[in-house]
C-alpha positions as CSV (number, residue, x, y, z in Angstrom):
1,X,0.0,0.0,0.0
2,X,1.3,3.2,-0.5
3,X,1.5,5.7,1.8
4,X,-0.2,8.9,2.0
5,X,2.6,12.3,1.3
6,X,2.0,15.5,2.6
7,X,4.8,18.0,1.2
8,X,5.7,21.0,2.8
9,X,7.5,23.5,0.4
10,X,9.9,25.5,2.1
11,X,10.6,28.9,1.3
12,X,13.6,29.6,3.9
13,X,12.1,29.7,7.4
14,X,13.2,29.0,10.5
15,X,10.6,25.9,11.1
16,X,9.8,23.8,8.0
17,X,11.3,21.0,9.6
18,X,9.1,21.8,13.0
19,X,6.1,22.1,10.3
20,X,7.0,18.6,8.5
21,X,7.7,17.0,12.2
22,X,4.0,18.7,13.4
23,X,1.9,16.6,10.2
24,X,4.0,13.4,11.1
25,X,2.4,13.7,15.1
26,X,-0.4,13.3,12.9
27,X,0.5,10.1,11.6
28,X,0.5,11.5,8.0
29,X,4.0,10.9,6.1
30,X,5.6,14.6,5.5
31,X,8.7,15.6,2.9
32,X,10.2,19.0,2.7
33,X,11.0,20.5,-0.9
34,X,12.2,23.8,-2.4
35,X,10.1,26.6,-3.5
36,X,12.3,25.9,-6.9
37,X,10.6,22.3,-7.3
38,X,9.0,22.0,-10.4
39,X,5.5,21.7,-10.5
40,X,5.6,18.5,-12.8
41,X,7.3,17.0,-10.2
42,X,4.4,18.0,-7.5
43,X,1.9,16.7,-9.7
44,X,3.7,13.3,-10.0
45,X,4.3,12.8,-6.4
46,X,0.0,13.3,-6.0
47,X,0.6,14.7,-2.3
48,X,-3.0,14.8,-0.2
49,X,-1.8,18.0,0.7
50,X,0.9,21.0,0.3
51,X,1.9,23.2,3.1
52,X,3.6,26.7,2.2
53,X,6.4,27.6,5.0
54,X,6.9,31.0,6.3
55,X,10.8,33.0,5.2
56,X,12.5,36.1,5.6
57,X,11.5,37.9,2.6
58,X,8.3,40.4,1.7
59,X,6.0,38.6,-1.2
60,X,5.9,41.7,-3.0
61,X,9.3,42.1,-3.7
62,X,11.0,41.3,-7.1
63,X,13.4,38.7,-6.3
64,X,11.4,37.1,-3.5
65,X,10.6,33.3,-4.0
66,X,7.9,32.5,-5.4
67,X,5.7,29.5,-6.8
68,X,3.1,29.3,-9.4
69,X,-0.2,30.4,-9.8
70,X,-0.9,26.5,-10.9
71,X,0.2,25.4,-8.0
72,X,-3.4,26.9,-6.0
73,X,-5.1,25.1,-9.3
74,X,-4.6,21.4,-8.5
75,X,-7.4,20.6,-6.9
76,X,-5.3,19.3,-4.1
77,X,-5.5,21.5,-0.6
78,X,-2.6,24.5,0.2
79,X,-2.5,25.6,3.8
80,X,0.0,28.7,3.7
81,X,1.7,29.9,6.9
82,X,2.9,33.3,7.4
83,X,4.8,34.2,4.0
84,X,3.0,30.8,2.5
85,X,0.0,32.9,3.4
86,X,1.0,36.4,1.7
87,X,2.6,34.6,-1.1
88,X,-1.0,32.6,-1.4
89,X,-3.0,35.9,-1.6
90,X,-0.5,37.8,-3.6
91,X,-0.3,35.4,-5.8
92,X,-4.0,35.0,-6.4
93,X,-4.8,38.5,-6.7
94,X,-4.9,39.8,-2.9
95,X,-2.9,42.5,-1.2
96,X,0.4,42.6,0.9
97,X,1.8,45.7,2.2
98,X,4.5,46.3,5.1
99,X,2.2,46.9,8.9
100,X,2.0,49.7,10.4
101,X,2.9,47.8,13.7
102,X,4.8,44.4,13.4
103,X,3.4,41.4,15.7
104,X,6.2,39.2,17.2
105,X,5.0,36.8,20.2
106,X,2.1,35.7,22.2
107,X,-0.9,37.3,20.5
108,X,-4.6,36.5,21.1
109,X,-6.6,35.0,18.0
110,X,-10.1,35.8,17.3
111,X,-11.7,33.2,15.2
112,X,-14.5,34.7,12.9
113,X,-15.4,31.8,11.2
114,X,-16.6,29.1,13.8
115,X,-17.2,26.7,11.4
116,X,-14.2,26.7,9.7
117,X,-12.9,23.3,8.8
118,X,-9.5,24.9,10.2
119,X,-11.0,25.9,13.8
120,X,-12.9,22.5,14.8
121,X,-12.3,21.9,18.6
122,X,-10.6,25.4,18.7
123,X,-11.5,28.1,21.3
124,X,-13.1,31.0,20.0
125,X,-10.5,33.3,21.8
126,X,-6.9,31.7,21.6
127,X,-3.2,31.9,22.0
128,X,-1.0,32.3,18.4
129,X,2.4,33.0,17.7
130,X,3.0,35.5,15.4
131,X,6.3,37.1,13.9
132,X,5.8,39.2,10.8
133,X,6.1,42.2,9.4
134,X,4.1,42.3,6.5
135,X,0.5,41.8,6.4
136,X,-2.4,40.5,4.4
137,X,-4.5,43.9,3.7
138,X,-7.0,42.6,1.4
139,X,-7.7,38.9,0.6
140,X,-7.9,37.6,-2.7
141,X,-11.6,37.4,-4.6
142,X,-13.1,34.1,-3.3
143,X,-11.6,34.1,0.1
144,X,-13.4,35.0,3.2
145,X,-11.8,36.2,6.4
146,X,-12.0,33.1,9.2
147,X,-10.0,35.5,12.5
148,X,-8.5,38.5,13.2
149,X,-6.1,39.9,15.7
150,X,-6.0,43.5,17.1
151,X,-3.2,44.3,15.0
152,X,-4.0,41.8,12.1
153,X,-7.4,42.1,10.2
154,X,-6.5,39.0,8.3
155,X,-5.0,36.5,10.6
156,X,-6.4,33.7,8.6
157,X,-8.5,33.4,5.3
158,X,-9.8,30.5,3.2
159,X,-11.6,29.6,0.2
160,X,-13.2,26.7,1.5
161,X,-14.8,25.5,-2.2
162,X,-11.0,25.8,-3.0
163,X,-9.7,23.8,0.0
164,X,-7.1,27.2,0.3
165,X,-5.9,28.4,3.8
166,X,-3.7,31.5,4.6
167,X,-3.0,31.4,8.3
168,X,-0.6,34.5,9.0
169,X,0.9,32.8,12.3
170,X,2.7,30.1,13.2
171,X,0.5,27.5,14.3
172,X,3.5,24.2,14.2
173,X,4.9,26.1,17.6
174,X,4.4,25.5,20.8
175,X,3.6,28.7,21.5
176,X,0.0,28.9,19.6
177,X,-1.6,27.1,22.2
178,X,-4.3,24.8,19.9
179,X,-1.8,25.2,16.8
180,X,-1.6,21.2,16.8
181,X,-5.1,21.4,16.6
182,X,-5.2,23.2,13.4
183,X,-2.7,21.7,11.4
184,X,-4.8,18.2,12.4
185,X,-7.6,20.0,11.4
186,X,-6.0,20.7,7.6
187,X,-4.3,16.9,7.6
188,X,-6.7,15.0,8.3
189,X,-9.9,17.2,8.0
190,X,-9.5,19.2,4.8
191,X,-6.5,16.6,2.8
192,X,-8.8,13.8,4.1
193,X,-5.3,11.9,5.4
194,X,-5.9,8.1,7.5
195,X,-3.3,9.1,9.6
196,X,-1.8,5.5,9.1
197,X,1.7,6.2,9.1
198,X,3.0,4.4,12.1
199,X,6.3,3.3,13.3
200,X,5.3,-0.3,14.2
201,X,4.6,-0.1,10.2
202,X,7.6,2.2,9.5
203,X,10.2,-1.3,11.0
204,X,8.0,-4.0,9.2
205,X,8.3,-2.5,5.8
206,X,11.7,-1.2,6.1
207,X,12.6,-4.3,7.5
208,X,11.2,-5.6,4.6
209,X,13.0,-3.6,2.3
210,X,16.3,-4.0,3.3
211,X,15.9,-7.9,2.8
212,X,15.1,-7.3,-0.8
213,X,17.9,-4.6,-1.3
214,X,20.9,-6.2,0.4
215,X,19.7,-9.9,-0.6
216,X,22.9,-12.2,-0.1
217,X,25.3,-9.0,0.2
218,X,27.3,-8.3,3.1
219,X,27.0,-4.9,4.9
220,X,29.2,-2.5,6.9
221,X,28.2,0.2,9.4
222,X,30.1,2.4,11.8
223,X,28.5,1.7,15.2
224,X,29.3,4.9,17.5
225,X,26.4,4.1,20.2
226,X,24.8,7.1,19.6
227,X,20.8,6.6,18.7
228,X,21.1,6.9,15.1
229,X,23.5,4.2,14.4
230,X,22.1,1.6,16.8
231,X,18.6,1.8,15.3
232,X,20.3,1.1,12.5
233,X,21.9,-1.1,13.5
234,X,19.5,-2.9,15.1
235,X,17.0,-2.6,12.1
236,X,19.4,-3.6,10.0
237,X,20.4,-7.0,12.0
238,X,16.8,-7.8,12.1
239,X,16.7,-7.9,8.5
240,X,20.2,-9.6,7.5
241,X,21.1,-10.9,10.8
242,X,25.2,-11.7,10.3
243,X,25.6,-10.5,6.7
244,X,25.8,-7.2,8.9
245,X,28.9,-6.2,10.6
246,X,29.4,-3.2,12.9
247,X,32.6,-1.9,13.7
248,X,32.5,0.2,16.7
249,X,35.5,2.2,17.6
250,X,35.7,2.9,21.6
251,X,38.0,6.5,21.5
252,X,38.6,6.3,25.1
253,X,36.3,9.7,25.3
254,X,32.4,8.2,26.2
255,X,30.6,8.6,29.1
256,X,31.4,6.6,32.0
257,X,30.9,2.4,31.4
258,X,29.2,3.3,27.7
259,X,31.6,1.4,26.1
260,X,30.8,-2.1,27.4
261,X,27.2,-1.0,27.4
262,X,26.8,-0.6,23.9
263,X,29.3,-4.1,23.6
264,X,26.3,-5.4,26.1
265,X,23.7,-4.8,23.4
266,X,25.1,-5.7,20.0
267,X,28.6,-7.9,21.3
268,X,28.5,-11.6,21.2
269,X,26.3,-11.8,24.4
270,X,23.7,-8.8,23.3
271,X,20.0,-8.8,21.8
272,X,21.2,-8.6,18.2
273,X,22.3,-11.3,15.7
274,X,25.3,-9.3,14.0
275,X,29.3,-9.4,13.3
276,X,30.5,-7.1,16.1
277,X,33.9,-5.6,16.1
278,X,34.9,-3.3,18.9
279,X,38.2,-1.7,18.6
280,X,39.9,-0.3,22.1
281,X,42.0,2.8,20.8
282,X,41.7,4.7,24.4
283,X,45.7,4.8,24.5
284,X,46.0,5.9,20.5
285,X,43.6,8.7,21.0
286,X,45.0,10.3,24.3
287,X,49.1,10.1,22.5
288,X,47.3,12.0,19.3
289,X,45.7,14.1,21.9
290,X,49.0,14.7,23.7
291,X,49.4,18.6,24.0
292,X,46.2,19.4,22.0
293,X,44.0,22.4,23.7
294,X,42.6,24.1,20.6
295,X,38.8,23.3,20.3
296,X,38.6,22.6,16.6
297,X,42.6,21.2,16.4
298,X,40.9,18.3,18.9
299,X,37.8,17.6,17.0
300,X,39.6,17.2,13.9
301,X,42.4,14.7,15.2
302,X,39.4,13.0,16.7
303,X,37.7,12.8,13.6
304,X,40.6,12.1,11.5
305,X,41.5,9.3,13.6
306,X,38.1,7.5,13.8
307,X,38.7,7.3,10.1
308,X,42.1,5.9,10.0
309,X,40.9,3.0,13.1
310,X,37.8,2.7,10.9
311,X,39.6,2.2,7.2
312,X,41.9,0.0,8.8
313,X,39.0,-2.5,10.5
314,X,37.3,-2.3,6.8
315,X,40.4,-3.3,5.0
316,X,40.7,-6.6,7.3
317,X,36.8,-7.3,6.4
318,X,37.6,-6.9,2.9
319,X,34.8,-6.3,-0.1
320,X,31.1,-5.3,0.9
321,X,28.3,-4.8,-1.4
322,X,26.5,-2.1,1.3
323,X,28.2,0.5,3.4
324,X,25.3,1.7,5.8
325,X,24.6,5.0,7.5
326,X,22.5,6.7,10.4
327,X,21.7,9.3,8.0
328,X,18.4,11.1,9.5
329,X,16.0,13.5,7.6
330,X,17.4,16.5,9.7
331,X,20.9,15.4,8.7
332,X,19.4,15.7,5.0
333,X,17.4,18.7,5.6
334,X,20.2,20.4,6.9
335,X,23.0,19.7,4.1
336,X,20.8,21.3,2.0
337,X,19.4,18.4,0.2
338,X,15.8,19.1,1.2
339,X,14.2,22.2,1.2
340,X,15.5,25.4,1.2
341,X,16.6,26.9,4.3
342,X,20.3,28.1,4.7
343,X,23.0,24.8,5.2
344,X,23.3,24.5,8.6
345,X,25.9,22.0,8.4
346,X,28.4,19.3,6.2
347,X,26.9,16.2,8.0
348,X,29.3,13.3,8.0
349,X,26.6,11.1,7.0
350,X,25.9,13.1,3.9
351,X,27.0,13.5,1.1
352,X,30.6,12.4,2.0
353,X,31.2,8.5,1.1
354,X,34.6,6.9,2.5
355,X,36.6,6.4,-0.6
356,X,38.6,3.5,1.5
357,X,35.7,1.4,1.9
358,X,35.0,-1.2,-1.3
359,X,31.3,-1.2,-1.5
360,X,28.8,-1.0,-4.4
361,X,26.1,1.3,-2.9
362,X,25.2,3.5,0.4
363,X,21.8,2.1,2.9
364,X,20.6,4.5,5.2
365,X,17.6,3.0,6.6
366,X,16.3,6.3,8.7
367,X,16.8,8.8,6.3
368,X,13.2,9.7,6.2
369,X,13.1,10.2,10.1
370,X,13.0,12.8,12.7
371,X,15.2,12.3,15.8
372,X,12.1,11.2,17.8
373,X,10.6,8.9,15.3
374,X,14.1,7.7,15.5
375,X,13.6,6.7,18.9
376,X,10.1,5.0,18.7
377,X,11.9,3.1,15.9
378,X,14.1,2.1,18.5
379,X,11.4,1.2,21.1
380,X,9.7,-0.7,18.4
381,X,13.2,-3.1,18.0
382,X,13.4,-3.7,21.8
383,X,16.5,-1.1,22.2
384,X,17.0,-0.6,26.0
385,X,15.6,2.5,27.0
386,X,18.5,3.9,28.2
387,X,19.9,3.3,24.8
388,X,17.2,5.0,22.9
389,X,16.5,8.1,25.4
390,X,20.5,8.8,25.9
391,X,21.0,12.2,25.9
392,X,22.6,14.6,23.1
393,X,26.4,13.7,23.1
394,X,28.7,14.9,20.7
395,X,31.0,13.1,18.3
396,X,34.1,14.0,19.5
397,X,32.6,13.0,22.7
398,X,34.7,13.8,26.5
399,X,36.9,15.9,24.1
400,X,35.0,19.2,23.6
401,X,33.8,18.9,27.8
402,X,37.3,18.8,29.1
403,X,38.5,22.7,28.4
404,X,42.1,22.7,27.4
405,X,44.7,19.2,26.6
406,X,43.2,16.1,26.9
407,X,44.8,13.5,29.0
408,X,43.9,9.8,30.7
409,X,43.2,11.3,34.3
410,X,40.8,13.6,32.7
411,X,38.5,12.2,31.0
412,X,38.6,9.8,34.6
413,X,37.5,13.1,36.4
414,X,35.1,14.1,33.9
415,X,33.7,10.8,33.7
416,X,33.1,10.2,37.4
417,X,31.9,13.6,37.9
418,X,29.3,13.6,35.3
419,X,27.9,10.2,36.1
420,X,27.3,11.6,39.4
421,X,25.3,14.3,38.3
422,X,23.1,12.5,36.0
423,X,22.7,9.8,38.7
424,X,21.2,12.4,41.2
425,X,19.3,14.4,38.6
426,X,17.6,11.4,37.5
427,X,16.8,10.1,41.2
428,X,15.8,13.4,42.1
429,X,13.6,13.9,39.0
430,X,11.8,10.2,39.8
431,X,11.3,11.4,43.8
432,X,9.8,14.3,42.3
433,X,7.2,12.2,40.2
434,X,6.5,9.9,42.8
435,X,6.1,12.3,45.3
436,X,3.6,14.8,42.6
437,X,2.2,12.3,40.1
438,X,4.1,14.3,37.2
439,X,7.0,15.4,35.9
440,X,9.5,17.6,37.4
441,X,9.1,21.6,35.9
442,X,13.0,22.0,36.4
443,X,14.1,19.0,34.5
444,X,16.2,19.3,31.8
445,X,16.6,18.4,28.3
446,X,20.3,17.7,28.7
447,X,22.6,17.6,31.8
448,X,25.9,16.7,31.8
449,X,29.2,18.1,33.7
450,X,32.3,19.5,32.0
451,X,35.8,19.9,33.4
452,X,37.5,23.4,33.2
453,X,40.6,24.1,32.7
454,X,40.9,26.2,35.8
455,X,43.2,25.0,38.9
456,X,42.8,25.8,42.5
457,X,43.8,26.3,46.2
458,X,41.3,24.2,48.2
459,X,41.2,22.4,51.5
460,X,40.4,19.0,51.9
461,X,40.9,18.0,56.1
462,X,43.5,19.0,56.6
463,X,45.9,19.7,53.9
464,X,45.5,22.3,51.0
465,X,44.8,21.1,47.5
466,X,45.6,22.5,44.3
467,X,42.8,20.8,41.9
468,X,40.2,21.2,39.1
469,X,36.9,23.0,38.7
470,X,33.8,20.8,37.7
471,X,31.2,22.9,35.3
472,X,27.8,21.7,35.5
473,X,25.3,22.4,32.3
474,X,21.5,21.5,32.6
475,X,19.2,23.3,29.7
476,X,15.6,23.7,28.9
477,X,15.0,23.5,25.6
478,X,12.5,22.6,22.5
479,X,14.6,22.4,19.8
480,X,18.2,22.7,21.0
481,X,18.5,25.9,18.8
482,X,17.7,28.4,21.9
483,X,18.1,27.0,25.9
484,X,17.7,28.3,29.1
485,X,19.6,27.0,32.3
486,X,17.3,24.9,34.1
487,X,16.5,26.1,37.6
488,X,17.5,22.5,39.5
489,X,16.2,23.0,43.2
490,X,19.5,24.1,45.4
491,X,19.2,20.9,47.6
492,X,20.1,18.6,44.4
493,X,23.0,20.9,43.7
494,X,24.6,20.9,46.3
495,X,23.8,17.3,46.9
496,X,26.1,16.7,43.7
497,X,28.5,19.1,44.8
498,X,29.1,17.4,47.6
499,X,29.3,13.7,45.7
500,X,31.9,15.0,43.5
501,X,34.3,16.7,45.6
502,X,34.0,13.8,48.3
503,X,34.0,11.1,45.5
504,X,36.0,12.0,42.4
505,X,39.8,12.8,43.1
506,X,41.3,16.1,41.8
507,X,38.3,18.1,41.8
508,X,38.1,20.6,44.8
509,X,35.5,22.7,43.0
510,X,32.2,22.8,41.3
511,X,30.2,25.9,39.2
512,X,26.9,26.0,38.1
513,X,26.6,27.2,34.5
514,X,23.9,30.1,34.2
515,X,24.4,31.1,30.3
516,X,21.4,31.0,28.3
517,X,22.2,29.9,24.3
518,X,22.3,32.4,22.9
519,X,25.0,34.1,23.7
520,X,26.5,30.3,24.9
521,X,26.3,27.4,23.1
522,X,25.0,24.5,25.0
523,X,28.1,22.4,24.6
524,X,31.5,24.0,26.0
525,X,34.0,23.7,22.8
């Protein structure tokens, strides 16, 4: 059967992958494309429905993107959202003109249209996001007003015959209240979607489809631990079983006792019938490391070196027909092979093959997931939960949280310390549940403890100590571009505080980091 496609077409803002990740809660498939897509190519892929994303630009404006007029002709529904919705009316014979007063934030919606197929089981007075400075002053012929704002006379307008929507704010935020609502109204209201797309189907088939791609051939993947390579991995041994082999390479720089958890999994003794190779290069990465305090200087030698450890294992396994990937759609998204937002990044799993490996063709098995699909993928495989909820950890790993060179006792410091600190966070979190039936307001989305570089007179008894500062990071966040620190209660701070100086030798101090990202970043190097 194939599945239903809803495409959002991105025209450079900030959330068309939030907008694509909001339709998939619906359980309706999503792709993102480029305003530059040729309609022929629309028309072939028959999508239920199209959403237009917001951007930076003003409709009106010579050079600004722009799509169509065939496009609104289809006979297939268009929701447009903030400059989908000026471009919609623009386009179609309304008016656009720069507001006398710009909205930006928490504004109040007043839906005019109660039985709009857009505002079912929406309040009548609600909560919207809005960030523009444009505005819709006059809707094209055929489209009726459905709400309003104080400063917006055309917050939304449809042409319901049409199946055409122009909403002017943002409802795929969390911040427009019954936004969810809406964009479930358009999916599966007004496009008419099932809502079938579910992961339990998502492993089945793709379990099925890696059987009929890889056949007899052998396949390689480069296991790191992370999320993304072991669903991978795991979706990829419950297809082939031991024509798969993963070659894990344990860098000396992972969290405390991660190493022989991920060997616990997918080793000889694990859940998963694979080939697993896991190479111990603690003692090579600390000599390359020797003297190294430059932030970028470490990541590439840690980089580099993965590569060298990793060309050497595939050497010794010879010829492969498959080299797999945890390529996911962000990672595509991103590298500016979806859509059209600015590149955010050169992803190492695209676009850049390992000329060192002998195989015949690339498998990436999630590329058409979001992170948290990712992990319901993983649920669905029997992944430990600890596996699949592990926090954010970066590929260089220990080596951009230990400020300055990187040596053995270290990454032993920063190890102990941070295993600490998620060890009370975590029980304090689960007291905190017990004790009020729901989640904890303070806790963070990631929490982990860095070492400075800074050294210290301290006194421990009774001698004086000359020792390392601990930094502890906890954020809030949605969606890791923007963070707050979290406010953990004082009595779990210094709780850890204590642990660590009492428990982890050469530490004698321990901050507290308050910086918001911006102007931080939530990692340290």
């Amino acid at each position: 059967m194939k599945k239903e496609l809803v495409i959002v077409i991105d025209f450079g803002g900030q959330y068309n992958q939030l907008v694509a990740r909001r339709v998939r809660e619906c359980n309706v498939y999503c792709e993102i494309y480029s305003y530059k897509t040729d309609i022929a190519k629309i028309k072939e892929m028959n999508p239920k429905g199209i959403i237009l994303t917001g951007g930076p630009n003003s409709c009106y404006e010579a050079d600004a993107p722009t799509y169509q007029k065939e496009l609104f002709e289809l006979g297939i529904p268009v929701l447009g959202l903030c400059y989908g919705a000026q471009l919609m009316m623009h386009v179609l014979g309304g008016k656009v003109e720069k507001a006398d007063v710009s909205e930006y934030g928490k504004t109040e919606l007043l839906v005019d249209k109660k039985d709009s197929a857009i505002f079912q089981n929406v309040s009548e007075k609600t909560i919207v996001w809005m960030s523009h400075t444009d505005y819709i002053s006059k809707p094209a012929p055929g489209f009726e007003i459905s709400a309003h704002t104080a400063d917006c006379p055309v917050a939304t307008a449809e042409n319901a015959d049409k199946k055409l929507y122009a909403i002017q704010f943002h409802p795929e935020v969390l911040h427009s209240v019954e936004g969810k609502t809406m964009l479930s109204n358009f999916v599966l209201g007004v496009c008419g979607c099932a809502g079938d797309w579910k992961m339990d189907a998502f492993v089945e088939n793709t379990i099925r489809e890696i059987r009929e791609k890889v056949g007899g051939g052998k396949v390689l993947l480069a296991l790191s631990g992370g999320v993304d390579s072991s669903v991978a991995a795991g979706l990829l041994s419950r297809a082939i079983g031991k024509q798969l082999t993963c070659v894990f390479v344990d860098h000396g720089l992972l969290r405390k006792d991660e190493g022989d958890e991920v060997e616990g999994v997918f080793g000889p003794n694990g859940q998963f019938d694979l080939n697993f190779i896991r190479v111990n290069a603690q003692q090579r990465y600390y000599d390359k490391l020797a003297g190294v305090s430059e932030p970028e200087a470490k990541r590439k030698i840690i980089g580099e070196e993965f590569i060298r450890i990793f060309e050497e294992e595939a050497k010794k396994i010879g010829a492969v027909d498959f080299l797999a990937q945890g390529t996911i759609y962000p990672d595509v998204v991103e590298s500016g092979l979806g859509g059209e937002s600015a590149v955010i990044k050169s992803h190492h799993n695209v676009g850049g093959l390992p000329d060192f490996v002998d195989f015949k063709e690339i498998i990436e098995p999630l590329r058409d997931l979001f992170k948290d699909e990712v992990r319901k993928a993983g649920l669905e495989l029997g992944l430990p939960e600890r596996l699949v909820f592990r926090q954010p950890f970066p590929g260089p790993g220990l080596g951009i949280r230990i400020i300055g060179e990187v040596t053995e006792e270290k990454v032993r410091i920063v190890q102990d310390a941070d295993f600490i600190y998620r060890e009370e966070i975590d029980k304090a979190a689960e007291e905190y549940k017990a004790e009020n039936g729901e989640e904890a307001p303070w806790m963070p989305n990631q929490y982990f403890a860095a070492l400075t570089n800074m050294r210290s007179v301290g006194v421990m008894g009774d001698f004086r100590t000359y020792d390392y500062a601990v930094a502890l990071r906890a954020a809030k966040t949605i969606d890791f571009m923007t963070a707050e620190a979290a406010e953990i209660p004082y009595a779990v701070l210094n709780k850890v505080m204590s642990r660590i100086i009492n428990e982890v030798k050469g530490v004698n101090r321990v901050f507290y980091d308050l910086t918001s990202k911006p102007p931080g970043t939530i990692e340290f190097e």
